[in-house]
C-alpha positions in Angstrom: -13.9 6.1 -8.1 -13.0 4.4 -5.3 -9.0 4.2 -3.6 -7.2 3.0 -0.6 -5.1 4.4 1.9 -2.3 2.5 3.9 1.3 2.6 5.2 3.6 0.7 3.0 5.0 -2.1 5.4 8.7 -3.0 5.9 9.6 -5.5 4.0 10.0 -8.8 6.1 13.6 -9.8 4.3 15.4 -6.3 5.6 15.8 -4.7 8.5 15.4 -1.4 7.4 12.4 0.8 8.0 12.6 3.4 4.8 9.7 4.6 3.2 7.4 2.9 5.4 6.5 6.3 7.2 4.9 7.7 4.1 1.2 7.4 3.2 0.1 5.7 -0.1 -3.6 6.5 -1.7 -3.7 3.6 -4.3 -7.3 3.2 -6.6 -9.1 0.1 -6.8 -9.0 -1.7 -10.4 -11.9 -0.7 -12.4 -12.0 -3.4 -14.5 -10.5 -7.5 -14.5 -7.3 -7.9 -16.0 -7.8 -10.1 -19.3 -5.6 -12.4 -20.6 -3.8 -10.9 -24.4 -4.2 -13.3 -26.8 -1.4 -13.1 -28.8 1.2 -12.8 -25.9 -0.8 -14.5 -22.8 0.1 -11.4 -21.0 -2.4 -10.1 -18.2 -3.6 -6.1 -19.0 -6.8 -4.0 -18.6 -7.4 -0.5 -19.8 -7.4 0.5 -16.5 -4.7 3.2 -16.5 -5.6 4.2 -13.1 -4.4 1.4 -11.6 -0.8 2.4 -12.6 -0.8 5.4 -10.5 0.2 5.4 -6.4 0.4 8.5 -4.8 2.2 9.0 -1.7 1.8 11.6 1.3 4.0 12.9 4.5 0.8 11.8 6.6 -2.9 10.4 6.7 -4.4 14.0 7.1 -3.0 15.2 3.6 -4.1 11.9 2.1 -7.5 12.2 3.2 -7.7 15.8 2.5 -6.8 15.0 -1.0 -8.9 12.3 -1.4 -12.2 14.6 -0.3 -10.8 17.1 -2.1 -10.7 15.4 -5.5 -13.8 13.3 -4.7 -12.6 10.4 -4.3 -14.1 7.7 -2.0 -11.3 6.4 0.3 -10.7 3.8 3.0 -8.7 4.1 5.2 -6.0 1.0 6.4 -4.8 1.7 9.8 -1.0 0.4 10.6 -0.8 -2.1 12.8 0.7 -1.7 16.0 4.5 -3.0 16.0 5.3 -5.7 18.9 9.0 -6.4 19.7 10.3 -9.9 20.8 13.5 -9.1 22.7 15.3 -11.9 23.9 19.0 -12.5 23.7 20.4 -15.0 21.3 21.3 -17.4 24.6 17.5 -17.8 24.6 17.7 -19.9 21.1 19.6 -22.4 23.1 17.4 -22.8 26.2 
């Protein structure tokens, strides 16, 4: 089984950072979703898919990940940049 680990990013329509410091190990699907036929709606049997664990930091997600046996990879955060510039610069 096979799962990946990442930091949750901050969501581009707030300006607030919360929950992004935690570390999410999600697993990969297992199988394609299929369309119902009665309903149209998209499903699988994959029940694993529904589950997203999350960790204080990227050590404990690993270690549980070896632990457990499952095959992780890792998606490091990418480094944040700040544009400062005072609103006078919009008009410049």
């Amino acid at each position: 089984m096979k799962a990946l680990i990442f930091q949750k990013p901050k969501n581009a329509m707030q300006s607030g950072r919360a929950g992004t410091q935690r570390w999410i190990l999600e697993f990969a699907p297992a199988e394609a979703r299929k369309a119902d036929p009665l309903m149209g709606w998209a499903g699988s049997g994959d029940t694993q898919r529904q589950l997203r664990l999350g960790f204080a930091s990227r050590e404990e997600a690993l270690a549980y990940a070896t632990r457990e046996g499952i095959e992780a990879d890792v998606v490091e955060t990418p480094v944040r940049t700040l544009k400062i510039q005072a609103y006078a610069d919009n008009f410049r």
